[in-house]
C-alpha positions as semicolon CSV with decimal commas, in nm:
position;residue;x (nm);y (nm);z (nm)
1;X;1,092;1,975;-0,457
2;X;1,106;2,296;-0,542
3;X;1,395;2,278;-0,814
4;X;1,198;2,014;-0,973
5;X;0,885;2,264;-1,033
6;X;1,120;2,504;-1,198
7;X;1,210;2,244;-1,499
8;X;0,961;2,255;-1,766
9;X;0,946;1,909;-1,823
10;X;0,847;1,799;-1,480
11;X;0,495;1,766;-1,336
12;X;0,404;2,038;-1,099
13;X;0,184;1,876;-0,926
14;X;0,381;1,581;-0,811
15;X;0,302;1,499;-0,441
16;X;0,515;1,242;-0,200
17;X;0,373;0,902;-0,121
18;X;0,469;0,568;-0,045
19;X;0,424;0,219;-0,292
20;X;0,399;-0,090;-0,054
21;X;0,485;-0,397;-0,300
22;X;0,290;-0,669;-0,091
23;X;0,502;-1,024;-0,177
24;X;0,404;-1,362;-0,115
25;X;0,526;-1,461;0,242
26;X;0,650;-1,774;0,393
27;X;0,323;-1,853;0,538
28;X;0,103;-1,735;0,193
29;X;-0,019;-2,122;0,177
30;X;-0,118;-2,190;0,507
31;X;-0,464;-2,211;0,625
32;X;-0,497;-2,405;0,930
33;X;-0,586;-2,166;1,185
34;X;-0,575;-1,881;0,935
35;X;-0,893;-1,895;0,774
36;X;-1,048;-1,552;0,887
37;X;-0,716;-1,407;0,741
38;X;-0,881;-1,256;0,406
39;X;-1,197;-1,168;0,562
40;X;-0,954;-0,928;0,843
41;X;-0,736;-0,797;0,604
42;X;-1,014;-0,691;0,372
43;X;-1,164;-0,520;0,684
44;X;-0,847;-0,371;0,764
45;X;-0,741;-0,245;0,413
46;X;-1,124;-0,067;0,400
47;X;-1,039;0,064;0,752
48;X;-0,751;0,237;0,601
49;X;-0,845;0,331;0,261
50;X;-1,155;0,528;0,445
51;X;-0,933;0,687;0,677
52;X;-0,713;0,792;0,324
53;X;-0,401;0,605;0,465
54;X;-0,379;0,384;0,193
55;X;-0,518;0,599;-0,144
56;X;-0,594;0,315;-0,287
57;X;-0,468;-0,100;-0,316
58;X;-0,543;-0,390;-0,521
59;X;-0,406;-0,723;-0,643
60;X;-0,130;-0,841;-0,862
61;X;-0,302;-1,152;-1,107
62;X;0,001;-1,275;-1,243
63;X;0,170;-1,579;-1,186
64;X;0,485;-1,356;-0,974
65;X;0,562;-1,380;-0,614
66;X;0,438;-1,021;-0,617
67;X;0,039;-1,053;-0,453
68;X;-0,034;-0,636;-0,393
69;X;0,027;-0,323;-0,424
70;X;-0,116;-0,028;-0,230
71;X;-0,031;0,354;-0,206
72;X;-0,018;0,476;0,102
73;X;-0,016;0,862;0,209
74;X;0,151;0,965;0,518
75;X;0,435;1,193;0,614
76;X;0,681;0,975;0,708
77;X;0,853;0,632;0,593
78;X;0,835;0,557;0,969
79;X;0,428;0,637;0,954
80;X;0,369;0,455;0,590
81;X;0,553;0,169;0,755
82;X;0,376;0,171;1,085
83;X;0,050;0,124;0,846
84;X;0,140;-0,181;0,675
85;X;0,265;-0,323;0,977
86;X;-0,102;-0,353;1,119
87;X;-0,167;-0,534;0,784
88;X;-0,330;-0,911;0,954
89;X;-0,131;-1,029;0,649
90;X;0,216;-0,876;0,724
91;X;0,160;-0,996;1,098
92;X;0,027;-1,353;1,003
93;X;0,362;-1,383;0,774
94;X;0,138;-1,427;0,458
95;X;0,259;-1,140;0,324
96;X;0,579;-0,954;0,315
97;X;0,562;-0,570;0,205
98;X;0,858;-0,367;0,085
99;X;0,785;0,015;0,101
100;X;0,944;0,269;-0,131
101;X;0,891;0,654;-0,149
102;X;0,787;0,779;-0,466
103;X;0,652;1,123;-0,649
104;X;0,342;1,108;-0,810
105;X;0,099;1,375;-0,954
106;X;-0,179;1,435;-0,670
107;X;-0,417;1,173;-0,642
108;X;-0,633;1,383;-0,384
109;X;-0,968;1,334;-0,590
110;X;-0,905;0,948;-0,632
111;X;-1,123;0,776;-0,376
112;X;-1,235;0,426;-0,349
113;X;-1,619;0,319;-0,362
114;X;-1,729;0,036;-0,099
């Protein structure tokens, strides 16, 4: 990163993270025997928002097969991907998450109010 800080007319303060694109899944209208599924994955995205895993996550209100989109802050693919594995959605099948590394200005002061 360090040739990028030496251009003028890129950010210095771009940090690594990692944007999980949360997609419909084959299983995203299926209730029966699912119907704690919001209430745990709520539980688990506050889980890892506190723990500043995920910086921050919300929901796509468009009509697309996109549902969510969360930014997740670890060191490693392998660790960002290990995170939205434990997603109740991801595991259920609801959901399927595509995770792409990405530079962004810090978002260290950005927190999330339960």
């Amino acid at each position: 990163m360090a040739s990028f800080a030496a251009k003028p007319d890129i950010p210095r303060n771009l940090k690594p993270y990692f944007l999980c694109l949360i997609r419909r899944g084959g299983l995203w209208n299926v209730t029966n025997g699912h119907e704690d599924l919001m209430l745990r994955h709520l539980a688990w995205l506050r889980h890892q928002t506190e723990a500043r895993q995920i910086v921050f996550a919300g929901p796509v209100t468009d009509e697309s097969d996109l549902a969510a989109v969360a930014l997740i802050e670890t060191a490693t693919m392998e660790q960002a991907n290990a995170v939205v594995a434990e997603n109740p959605g991801i595991k259920s099948g609801h959901f399927v998450a595509e995770v792409h590394h990405c530079l962004l200005p810090g978002l260290d002061e950005v927190r999330v109010e339960y």
